[in-house]
Each structure stands twice: as C-alpha cells, then as structure tokens.
C-alpha positions as CSV (number, residue, x, y, z in Angstrom):
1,X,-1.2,-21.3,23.0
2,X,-0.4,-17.5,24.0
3,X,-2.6,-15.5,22.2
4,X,-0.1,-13.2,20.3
5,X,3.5,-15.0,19.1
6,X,6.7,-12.9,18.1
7,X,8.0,-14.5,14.8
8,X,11.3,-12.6,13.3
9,X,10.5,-11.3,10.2
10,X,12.9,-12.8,7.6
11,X,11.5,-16.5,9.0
12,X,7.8,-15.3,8.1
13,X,8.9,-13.6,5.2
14,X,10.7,-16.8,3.8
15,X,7.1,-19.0,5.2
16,X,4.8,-16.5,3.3
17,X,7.0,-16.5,0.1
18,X,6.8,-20.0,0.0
19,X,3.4,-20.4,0.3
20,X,2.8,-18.0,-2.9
21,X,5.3,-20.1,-4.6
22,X,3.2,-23.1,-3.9
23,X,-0.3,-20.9,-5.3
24,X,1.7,-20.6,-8.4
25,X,4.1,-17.4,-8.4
26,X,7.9,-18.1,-9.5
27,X,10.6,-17.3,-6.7
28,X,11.0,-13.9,-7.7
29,X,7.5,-12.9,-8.0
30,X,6.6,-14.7,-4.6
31,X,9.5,-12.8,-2.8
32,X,8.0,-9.4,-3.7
33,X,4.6,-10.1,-2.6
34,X,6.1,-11.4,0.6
35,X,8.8,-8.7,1.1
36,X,6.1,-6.1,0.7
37,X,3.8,-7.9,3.5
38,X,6.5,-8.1,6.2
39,X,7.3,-4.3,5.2
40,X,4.5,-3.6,6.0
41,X,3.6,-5.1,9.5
42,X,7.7,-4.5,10.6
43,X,6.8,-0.4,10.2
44,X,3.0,-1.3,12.2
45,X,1.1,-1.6,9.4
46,X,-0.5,-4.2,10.2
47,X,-3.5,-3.9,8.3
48,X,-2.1,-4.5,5.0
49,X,0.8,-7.0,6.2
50,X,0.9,-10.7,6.3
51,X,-2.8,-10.3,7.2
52,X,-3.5,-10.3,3.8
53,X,-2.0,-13.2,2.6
54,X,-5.3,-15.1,2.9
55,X,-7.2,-12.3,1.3
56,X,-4.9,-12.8,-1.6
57,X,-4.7,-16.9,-1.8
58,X,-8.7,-16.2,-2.1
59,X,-7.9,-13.5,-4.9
60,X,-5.5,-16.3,-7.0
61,X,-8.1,-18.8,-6.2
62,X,-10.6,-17.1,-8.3
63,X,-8.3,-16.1,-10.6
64,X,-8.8,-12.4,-9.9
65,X,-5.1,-12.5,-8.9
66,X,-3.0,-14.0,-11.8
67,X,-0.1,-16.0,-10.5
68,X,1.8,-15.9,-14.3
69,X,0.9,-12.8,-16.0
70,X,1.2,-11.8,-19.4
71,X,2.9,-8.3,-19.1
72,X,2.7,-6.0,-21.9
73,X,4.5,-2.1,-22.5
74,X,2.3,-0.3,-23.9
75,X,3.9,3.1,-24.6
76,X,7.4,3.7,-24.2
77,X,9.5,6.9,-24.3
78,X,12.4,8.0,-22.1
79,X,10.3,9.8,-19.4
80,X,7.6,8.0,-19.2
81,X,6.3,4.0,-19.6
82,X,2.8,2.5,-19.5
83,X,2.8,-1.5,-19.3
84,X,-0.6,-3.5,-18.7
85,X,0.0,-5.6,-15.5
86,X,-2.5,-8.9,-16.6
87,X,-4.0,-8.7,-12.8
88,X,-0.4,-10.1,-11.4
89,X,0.0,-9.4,-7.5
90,X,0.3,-5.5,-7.1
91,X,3.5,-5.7,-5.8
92,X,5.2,-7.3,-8.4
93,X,3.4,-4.6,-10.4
94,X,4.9,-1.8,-8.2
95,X,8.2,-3.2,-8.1
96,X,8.9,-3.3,-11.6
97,X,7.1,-0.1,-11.9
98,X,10.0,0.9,-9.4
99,X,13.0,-0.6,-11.5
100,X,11.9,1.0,-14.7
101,X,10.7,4.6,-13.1
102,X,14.8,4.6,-11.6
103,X,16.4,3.5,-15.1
104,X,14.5,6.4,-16.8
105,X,15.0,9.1,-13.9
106,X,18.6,8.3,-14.0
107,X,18.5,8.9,-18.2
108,X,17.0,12.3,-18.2
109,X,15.7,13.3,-14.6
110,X,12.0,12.3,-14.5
111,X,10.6,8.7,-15.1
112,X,6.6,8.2,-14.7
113,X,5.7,4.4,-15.1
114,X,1.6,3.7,-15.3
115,X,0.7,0.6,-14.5
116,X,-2.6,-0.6,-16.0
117,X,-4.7,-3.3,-14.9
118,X,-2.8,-4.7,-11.7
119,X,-4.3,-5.7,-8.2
120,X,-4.0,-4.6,-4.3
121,X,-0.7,-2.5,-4.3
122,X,-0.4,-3.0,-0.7
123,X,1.3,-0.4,1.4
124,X,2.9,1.9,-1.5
125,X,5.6,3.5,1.1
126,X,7.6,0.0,0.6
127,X,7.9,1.1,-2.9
128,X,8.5,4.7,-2.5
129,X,11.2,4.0,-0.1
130,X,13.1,2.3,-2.4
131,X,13.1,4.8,-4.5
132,X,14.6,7.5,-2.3
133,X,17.5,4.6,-0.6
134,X,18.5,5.2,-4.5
135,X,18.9,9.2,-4.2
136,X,15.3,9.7,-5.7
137,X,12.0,11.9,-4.8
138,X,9.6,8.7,-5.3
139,X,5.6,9.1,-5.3
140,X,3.0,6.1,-5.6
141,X,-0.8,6.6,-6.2
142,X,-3.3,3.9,-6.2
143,X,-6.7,3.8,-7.7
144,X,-9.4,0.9,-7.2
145,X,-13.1,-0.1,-7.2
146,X,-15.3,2.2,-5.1
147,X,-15.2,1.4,-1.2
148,X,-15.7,5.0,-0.4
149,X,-18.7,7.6,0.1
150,X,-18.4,10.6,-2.4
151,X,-18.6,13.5,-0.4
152,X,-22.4,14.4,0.1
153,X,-23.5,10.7,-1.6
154,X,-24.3,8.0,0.7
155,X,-23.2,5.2,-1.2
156,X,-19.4,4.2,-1.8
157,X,-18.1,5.9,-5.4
158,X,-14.4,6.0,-5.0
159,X,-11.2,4.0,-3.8
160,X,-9.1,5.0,-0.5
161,X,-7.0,6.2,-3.0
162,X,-3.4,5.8,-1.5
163,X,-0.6,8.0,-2.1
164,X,3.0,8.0,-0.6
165,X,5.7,10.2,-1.4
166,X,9.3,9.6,0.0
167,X,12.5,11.3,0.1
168,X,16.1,10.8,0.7
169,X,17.1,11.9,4.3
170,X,20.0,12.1,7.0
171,X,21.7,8.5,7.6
172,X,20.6,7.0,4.8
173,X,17.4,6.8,5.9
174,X,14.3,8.1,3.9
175,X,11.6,10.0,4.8
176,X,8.6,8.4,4.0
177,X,4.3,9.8,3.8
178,X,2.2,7.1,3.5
179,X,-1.9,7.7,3.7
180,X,-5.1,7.3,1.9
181,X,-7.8,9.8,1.7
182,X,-10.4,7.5,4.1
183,X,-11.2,8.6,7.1
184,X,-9.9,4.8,7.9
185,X,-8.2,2.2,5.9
186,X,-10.3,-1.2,4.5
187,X,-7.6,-2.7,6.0
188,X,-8.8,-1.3,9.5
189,X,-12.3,-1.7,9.2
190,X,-11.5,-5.5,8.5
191,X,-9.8,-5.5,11.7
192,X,-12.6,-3.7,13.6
193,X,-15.3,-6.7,12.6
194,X,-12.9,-9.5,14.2
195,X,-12.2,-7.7,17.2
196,X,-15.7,-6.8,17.9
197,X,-14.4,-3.1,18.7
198,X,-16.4,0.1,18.0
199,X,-15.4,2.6,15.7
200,X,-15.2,6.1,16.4
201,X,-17.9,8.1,14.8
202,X,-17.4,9.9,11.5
203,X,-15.8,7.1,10.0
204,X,-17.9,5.0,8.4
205,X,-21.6,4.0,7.0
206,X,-23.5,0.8,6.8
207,X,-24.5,-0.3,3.3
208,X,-28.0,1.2,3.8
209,X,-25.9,4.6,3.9
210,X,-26.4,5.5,8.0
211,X,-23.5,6.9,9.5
212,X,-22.7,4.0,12.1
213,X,-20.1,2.9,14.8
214,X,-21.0,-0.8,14.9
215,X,-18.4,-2.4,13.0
216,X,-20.3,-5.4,12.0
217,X,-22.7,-2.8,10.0
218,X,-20.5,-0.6,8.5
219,X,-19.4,-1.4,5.2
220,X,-18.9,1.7,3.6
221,X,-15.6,4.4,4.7
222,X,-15.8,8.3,4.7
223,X,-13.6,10.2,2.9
224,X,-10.8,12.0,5.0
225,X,-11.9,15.7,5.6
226,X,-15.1,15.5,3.6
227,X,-14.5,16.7,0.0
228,X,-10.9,17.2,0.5
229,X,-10.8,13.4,0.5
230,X,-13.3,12.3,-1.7
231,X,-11.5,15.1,-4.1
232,X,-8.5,13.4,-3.9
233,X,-9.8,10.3,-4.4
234,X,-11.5,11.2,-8.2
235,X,-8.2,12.8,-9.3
236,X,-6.7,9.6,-8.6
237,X,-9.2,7.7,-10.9
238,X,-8.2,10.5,-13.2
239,X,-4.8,10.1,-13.2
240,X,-4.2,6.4,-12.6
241,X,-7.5,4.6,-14.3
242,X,-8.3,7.7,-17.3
243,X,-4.9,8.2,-18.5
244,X,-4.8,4.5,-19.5
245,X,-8.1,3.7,-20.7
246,X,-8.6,1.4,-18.2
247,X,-11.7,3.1,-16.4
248,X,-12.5,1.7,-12.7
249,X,-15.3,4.0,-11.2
250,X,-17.8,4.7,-14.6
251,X,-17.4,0.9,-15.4
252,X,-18.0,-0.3,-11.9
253,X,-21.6,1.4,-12.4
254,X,-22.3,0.2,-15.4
255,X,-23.3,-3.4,-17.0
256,X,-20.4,-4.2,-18.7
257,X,-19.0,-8.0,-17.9
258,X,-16.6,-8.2,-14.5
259,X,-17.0,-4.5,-14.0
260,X,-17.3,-5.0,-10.6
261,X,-14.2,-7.5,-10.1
262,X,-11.9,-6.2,-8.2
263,X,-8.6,-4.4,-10.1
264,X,-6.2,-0.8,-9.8
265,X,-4.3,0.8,-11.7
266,X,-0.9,3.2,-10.1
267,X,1.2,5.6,-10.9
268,X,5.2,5.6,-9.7
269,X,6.9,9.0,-10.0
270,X,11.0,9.1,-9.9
271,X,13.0,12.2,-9.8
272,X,17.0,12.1,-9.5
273,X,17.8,14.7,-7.0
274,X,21.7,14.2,-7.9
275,X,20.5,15.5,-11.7
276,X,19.4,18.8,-10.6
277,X,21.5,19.7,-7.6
278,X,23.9,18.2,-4.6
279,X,22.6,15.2,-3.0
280,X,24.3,15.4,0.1
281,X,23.6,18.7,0.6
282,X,19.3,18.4,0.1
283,X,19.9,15.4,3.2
284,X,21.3,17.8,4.8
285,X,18.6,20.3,4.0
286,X,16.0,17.7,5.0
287,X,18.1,17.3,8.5
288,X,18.0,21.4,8.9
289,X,14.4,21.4,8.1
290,X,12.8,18.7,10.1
291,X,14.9,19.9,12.7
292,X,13.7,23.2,13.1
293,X,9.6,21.6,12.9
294,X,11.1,19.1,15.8
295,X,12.0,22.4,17.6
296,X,8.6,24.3,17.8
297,X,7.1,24.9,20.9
298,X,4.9,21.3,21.8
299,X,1.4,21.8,21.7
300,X,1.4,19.1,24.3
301,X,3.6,19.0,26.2
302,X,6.1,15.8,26.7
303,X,4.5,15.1,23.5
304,X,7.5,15.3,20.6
305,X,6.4,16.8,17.2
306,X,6.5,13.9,14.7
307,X,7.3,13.6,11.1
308,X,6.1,11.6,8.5
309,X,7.5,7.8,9.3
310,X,8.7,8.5,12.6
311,X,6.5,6.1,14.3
312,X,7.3,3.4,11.3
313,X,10.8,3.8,12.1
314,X,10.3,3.3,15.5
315,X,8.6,0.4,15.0
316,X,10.3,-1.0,12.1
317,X,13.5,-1.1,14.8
318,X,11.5,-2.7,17.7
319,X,9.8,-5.5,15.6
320,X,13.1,-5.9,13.6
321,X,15.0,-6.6,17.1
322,X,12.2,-8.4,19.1
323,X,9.6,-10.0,16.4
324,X,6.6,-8.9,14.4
325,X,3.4,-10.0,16.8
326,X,1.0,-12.6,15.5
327,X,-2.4,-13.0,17.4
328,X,-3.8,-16.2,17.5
329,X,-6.4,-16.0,15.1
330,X,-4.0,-14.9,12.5
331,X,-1.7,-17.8,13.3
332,X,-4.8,-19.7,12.5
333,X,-5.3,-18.5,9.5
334,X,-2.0,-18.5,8.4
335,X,-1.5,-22.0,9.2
336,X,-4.9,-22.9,7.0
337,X,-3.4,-21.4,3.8
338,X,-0.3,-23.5,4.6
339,X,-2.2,-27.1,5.5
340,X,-2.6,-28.6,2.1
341,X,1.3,-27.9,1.3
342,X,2.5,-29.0,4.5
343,X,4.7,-26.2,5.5
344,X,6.5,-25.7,8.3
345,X,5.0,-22.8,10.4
346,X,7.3,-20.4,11.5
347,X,6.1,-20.1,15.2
C-alpha cells in the first residue's frame, strides 16, 4: 500500500457522509458535516478536513457531539437571531446560521445570527464563502475552551479564536480570509505529534508552560503576534460566548459541572452588497483593487504577491482535477470508523 492515495472528493465526501449517518445524523445533517470536511482538505486545509472525522465519531461517542439536537431561537428580530445549537455538529450549526443570516440581509441589509452552545465549527471560510457566491460580505467568528496562552500567562486561557471574512469577487469567485489568532492551528499541532516533526520556535509551550519545539511536549499554542492575538482572542469570547450567556473561558476555570467539556459559540455576519450599491460594479472594484496590490514591486522576486485564498484556489483546482491525498495512516483511521458498518472505502 502506497503511502499517500488520491481519492476524488465527491467519492470521500459521499463515504464520510455516510458514516455520520450511520453515528446517528439524518442525511441532511450528515451531508453538511461532510461537505464542510472535504471543503476543507480540497482548498489544503488539511488540518481540519476529513482528518477530523475520527475526532468527531469520539465527540458523538461521548455524547459531547449530539447527533439529533433540540434547536431552539432564542431571540428573533429582523436583523438579528440567536438560536441555542444543543451541541449538534458545528457545521450544521454554521450552515443554518448561514441560511437564516442571508434571509434577514436580503430583508433589510444586515443579518447577525449567534449561535449558542454548538461544537467544532471547522474551517469557517466554507461558510463565509457561501455567503458571498450569494452577493453578500459574510464574516464567521468562533469561540471555544482555552487552548491558548494569554499573552504574558503561561498557561492556555483562550480559544484560537477563528475568524473569516469573505467577499464577492471577479468570475464568480469569492474572495475569502480565513485565520485564527494562534501562532499555529490545534489542527497543526495534532499533525506535528504523528509526524514526529519539530516545530519552529515561538509557537508553542508544554503544559508545564516552557516554550518548546518538541511536538510531543507541547500542548499549549502562542497567540499570533503576542497580545495582538491573545487580544483578539478575548473579544471573541466577548462577542460570541458573553453576548449569549453562554460563558466559555470564566466557566472553564471554575467548578461548575462539565465546565471543562468541550463547546463554542459563533457569530455569522451577512451584508447585501446589492442593498447598498451596484454589485457588479464592487466585483469589479475588488478586480481593480487586488490588481493594483498584484502589481507592486515583489519584494522577492519571482515570488507573486498573494491575496487572501489564492493558494486555496489553487489548490482547491488541483485536488478537485487530480484527488485529495490521503496518507496511509489516515486511510487507517478512516477505515476503523467505518469497520463496524461495513462500508465500502473509497480508495
């Protein structure tokens, strides 16, 4: 067996939806959680594609992960909506979060949908981006349980904190930002441990609080440019966890029952471009202006000047055309979430 395998992405897209359908999910909840996993690896994101998927079965084995929520709105008014998620998968959270964000931006400009109480959103540019294929400024934010050193503390205080924002651009295609504020993703230190590889320094401390490279002792990530990051990633809490009464960092510290479980809360942000001027004419505005960044002189040279998603895009076309690589210990574990339903692997 080669160590990586190239498997096209609707066949392991159609294989990991299945296997959520057989953990519990209905078709349509399933197919979200799957669509936003192969998003994610088709644009190189591999740290928070189908690599997950037995990080979640593990989830809806404990039941931190509920496979048939009880959803419930809990505010409602023509800009804005906040509905308590019931722990369902995050991105059946952030998809519906999507749909109702759209259907209020298209009524008066703006829709803000909170969600409260909802679990690993996942790569939020999937979500953003289907915002602005619809004509629409979209903006995800994420909060979670503390993975991250606070700025000056040596012991993890606050989420990642993700945040995309994505627009509509030339050809139909958006333009998409998608980061956190660590100095590296979960995601990547995950990856780090298997492969043995050492990180760069600055990136991470072990759980004594030592700045470290050896991935096998870090467990802790550093916030991206120091308080700039860890800044970020307290607003977040703010916004996402305070607004809704669903607290995530001052909990996590205390003694209260399951404080320490794992849970977010997000925010999705809709504007209709269309309501407040031309459409065509802000692509075309996007064109002008990311052409004349393109344009500046190359600080290295041969080097083009990228903009947000470019490398996604590029990817997202390679993958989509030759396969999204599997290595051979993620076929592995792939096929072991699939074993006791007998499915056929798509390799």
């Amino acid at each position: 067996m080669s160590q990586t395998s190239l498997v096209q992405a609707q066949r392991l897209q159609d294989f990991v939806q299945a296997l959520f359908v057989h953990a519990g999910m209905d078709e349509a909840a399933a197919q979200s959680v799957a669509r936003a996993l192969v998003w994610a690896d088709l644009r190189g994101i591999d740290t928070h594609g189908v690599s997950r998927v037995a990080f979640y079965m593990n989830f809806i084995s404990k039941g931190v992960i509920k496979v048939q929520p009880q959803w419930r709105v809990l505010h409602d008014t023509p800009a804005v909506q906040v509905f308590d998620a019931d722990a369902c998968a995050g991105a059946v959270a952030m998809d519906r979060a999507v749909e109702q964000a759209a259907i209020k931006a298209r009524g008066v400009g703006l829709g803000l949908v909170m969600v409260r109480g909802t679990t690993h959103t996942g790569a939020l540019g999937c979500f953003t981006q289907a915002l602005a294929r619809q004509g629409m400024v979209g903006v995800a934010l994420a909060a979670s349980i503390p993975l991250m050193a606070y700025h000056g503390a040596k012991a993890a205080g606050v989420s990642t904190a993700p945040l995309s924002i994505a627009v509509p651009g030339p050809d139909d295609e958006p333009m998409i930002l998608d980061m956190a504020s660590g100095a590296m993703s979960m995601g990547q230190l995950r990856a780090a441990k298997q492969s043995g590889s050492p990180l760069p320094a600055g990136l991470a401390l072990s759980e004594q609080g030592d700045p470290t490279t050896d991935p096998q002792q870090a467990s802790i990530v550093l916030p991206m440019a120091g308080p700039k990051g860890s800044g970020l990633a307290l607003m977040f809490e703010l916004l996402c966890s305070l607004v809704v009464g669903n607290s995530i960092i001052a909990d996590f510290f205390s003694d209260k029952p399951a404080a320490r479980k794992h849970r977010q809360n997000a925010w999705v942000l809709a504007v209709d471009i269309a309501r407040f001027g031309d459409l065509a004419h802000y692509r075309l505005e996007v064109a002008r202006t990311v052409a004349v960044l393109a344009g500046l002189p190359m600080s290295r040279p041969g080097e083009p000047i990228r903009m947000p998603g470019d490398r996604g895009l590029h990817c997202h076309a390679q993958r989509l055309r030759e396969g999204i690589p599997l290595t051979h210990a993620l076929r592995k574990e792939l096929a072991g979430c699939a074993r006791p339903e007998t499915l056929a692997l798509p390799w």
